[in-house]
C-alpha positions in Angstrom: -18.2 68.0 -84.4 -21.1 66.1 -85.8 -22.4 67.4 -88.7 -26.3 68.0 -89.1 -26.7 68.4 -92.7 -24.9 65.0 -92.6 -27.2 63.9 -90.1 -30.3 65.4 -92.5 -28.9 64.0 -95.8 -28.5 60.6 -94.4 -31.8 60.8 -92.9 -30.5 60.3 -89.5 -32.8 63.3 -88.1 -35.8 63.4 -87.2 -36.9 66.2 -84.0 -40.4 64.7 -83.6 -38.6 61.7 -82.2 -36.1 63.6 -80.1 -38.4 65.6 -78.6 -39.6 65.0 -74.7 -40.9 67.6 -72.3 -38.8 68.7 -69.5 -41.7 69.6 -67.4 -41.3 67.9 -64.5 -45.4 67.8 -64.6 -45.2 65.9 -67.8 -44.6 62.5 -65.9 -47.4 63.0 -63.5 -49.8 64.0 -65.8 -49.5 60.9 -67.9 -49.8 58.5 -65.1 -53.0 60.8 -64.4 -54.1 60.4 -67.7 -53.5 56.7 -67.6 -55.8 56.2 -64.3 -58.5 58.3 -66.0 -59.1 56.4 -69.4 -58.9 53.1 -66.9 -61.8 54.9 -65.1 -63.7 55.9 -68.5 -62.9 51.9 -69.6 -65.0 50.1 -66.6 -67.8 52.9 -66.9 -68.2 52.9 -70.7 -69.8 50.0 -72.9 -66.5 48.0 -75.4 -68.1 50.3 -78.2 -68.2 53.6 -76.0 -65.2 53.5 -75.2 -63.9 52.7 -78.9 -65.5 55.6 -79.8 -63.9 57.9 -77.2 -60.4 56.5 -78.1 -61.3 57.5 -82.0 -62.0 60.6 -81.0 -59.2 61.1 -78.8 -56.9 60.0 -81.6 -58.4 62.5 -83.4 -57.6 65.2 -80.8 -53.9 63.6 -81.0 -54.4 64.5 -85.1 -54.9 68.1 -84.6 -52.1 67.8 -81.8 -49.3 67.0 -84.1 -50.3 69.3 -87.0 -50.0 72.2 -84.8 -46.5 70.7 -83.1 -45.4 70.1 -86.9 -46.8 74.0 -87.3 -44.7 75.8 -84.7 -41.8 74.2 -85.5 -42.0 75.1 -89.0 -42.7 78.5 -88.0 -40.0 78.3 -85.0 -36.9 77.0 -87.6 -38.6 80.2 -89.9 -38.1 82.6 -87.4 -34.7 81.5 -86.5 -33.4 81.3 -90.4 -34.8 84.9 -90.5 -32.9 85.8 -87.3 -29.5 84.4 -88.9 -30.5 85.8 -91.9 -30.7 89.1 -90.4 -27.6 88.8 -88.3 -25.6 88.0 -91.0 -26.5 90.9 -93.4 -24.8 94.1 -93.4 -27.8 96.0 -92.6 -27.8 95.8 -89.2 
């Protein structure tokens, strides 16, 4: 059985990268996404467009601090779970 405090101490895990929707949505909406900033690209001046892709990475930003915030809170929860489980006061 692999081990995953192995895996941590070695620094051979890392859930951010492991992480992919199972939506099956996820697909389609990224294609649609795709076609759109294509769209926003022929109607928007080289220095419009810059701009909406800076802000747009800053939307991403904000995106991944609150990802990086529910896990945080997610692996919390669950510790207190086990925690919990594993006392004698239940």
């Amino acid at each position: 059985m692999k081990s995953v405090l192995k895996d941590l101490y070695n620094g051979d895990l890392c859930p951010v990268g492991q992480i992919v929707s199972k939506n099956t949505a996820y697909r389609e909406i990224g294609r649609r996404i795709s076609e759109e900033m294509g769209a926003w690209r022929k109607r928007l001046t080289e220095d419009e467009y810059k701009q909406l892709e800076k802000l747009i990475e800053l939307r991403v930003q904000t995106i991944e601090m609150d990802l990086a915030a529910s896990f945080e809170h997610g692996f919390k929860l669950g510790a207190s779970l086990m925690i919990e489980v594993m006392s004698d006061d239940c």
